[in-house]
VMD Tcl script that draws the C-alpha trace (Angstrom):
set ca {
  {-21.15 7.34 34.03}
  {-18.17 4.80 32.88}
  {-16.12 3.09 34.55}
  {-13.48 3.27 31.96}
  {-10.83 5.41 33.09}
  {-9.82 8.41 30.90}
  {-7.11 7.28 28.01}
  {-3.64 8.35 28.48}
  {-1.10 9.43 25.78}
  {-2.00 9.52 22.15}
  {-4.64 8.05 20.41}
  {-4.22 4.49 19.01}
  {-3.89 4.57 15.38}
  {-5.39 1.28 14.50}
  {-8.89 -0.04 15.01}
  {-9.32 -3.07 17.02}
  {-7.15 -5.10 19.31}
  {-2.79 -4.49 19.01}
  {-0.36 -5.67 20.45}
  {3.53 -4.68 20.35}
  {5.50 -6.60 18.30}
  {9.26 -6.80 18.11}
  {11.05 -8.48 14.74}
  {14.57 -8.13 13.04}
  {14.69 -7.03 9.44}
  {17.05 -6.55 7.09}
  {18.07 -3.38 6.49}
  {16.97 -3.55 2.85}
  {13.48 -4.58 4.06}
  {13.35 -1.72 6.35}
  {14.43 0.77 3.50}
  {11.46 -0.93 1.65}
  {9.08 -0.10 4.40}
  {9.91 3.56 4.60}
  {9.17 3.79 1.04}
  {5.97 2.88 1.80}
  {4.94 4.72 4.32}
  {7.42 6.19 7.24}
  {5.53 5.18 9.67}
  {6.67 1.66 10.07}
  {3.47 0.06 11.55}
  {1.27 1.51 8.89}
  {4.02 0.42 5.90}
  {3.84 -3.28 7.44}
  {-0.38 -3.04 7.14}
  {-0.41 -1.81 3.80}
  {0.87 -4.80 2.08}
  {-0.18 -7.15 4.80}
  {-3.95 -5.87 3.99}
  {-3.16 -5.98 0.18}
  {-1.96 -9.18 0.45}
  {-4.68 -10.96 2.23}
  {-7.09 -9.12 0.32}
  {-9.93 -11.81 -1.63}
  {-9.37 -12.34 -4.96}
  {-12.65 -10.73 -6.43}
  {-11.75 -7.78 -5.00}
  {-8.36 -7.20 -7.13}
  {-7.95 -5.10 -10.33}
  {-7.72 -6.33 -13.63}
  {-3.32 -6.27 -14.43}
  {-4.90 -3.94 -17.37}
  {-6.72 -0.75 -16.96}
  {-8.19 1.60 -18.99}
  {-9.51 4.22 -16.53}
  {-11.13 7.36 -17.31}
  {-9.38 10.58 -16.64}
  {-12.38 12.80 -18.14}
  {-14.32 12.78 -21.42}
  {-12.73 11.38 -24.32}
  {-9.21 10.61 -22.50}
  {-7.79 7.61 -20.43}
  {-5.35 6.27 -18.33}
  {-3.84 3.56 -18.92}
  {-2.60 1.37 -15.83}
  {-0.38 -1.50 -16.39}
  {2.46 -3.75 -13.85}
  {5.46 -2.59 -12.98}
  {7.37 -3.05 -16.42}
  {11.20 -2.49 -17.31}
  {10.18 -2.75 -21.25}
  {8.37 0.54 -20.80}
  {10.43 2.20 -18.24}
  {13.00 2.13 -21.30}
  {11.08 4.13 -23.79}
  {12.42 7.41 -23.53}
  {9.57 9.44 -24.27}
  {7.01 7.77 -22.25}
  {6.52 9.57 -18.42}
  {5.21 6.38 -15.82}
  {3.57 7.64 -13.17}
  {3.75 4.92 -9.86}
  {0.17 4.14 -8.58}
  {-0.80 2.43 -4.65}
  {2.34 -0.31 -4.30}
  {-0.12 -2.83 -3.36}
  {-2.06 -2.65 -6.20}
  {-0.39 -5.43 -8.73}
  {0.73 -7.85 -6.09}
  {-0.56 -11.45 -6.73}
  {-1.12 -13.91 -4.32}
}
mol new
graphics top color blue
foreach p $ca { graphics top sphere $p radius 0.5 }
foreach p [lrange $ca 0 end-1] q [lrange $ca 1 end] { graphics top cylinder $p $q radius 0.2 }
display resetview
C-alpha cells in the first residue's frame, strides 16, 4: 500500500513538475493566446514548445505534401502576396509551425 494520499480536485493537465505563475500581458497578447488555444496555460506551451524546439526537427518553409495519389498540398509561410489572389482559398495550418528561431 502507498503512502501517497489520494489526489484531490482535477487532474493536472501537464506532465511533470508546475508551478503557478502570475504575469501581466497586454491585452493584445492575451487576445493572441486565446487564438491559440482558450485555455491559457496550454496557448503559452504551444509556442513556448515550438519555439525551443531543435532545429533538425523543423519543416522545410516549402512543402509539397501528399493529400492522396496523384494530388498535393502545397504548404508555404504566412504570405500577404497570396492572401491577395482572389481565387486562391488558404487554409491556416499548426501556428507554430513557420516560426524561426
Amino acid at each position: 500500500m502507498s503512502n501517497r494520499h489520494p489526489s484531490r480536485g482535477r487532474p493536472p493537465k501537464f506532465e511533470g513538475e508546475r508551478r503557478p505563475v502570475t504575469t501581466t500581458l497586454p491585452e493584445s497578447t492575451l487576445q493572441q493566446l486565446e487564438a491559440l488555444d482558450h485555455d491559457r496555460a496550454r496557448a503559452i506551451l504551444k509556442p513556448a514548445a515550438a519555439a525551443t524546439r531543435p532545429a533538425k526537427s523543423r519543416k522545410p518553409a516549402v512543402e509539397a505534401m501528399t493529400a492522396f495519389e496523384g494530388n498535393a498540398v502545397i504548404v508555404v509561410p504566412p504570405s500577404k502576396s497570396l492572401r491577395s489572389i482572389k481565387w486562391l482559398h488558404l487554409v491556416g495550418i499548426a501556428p507554430s509551425r513557420f516560426q524561426t528561431s
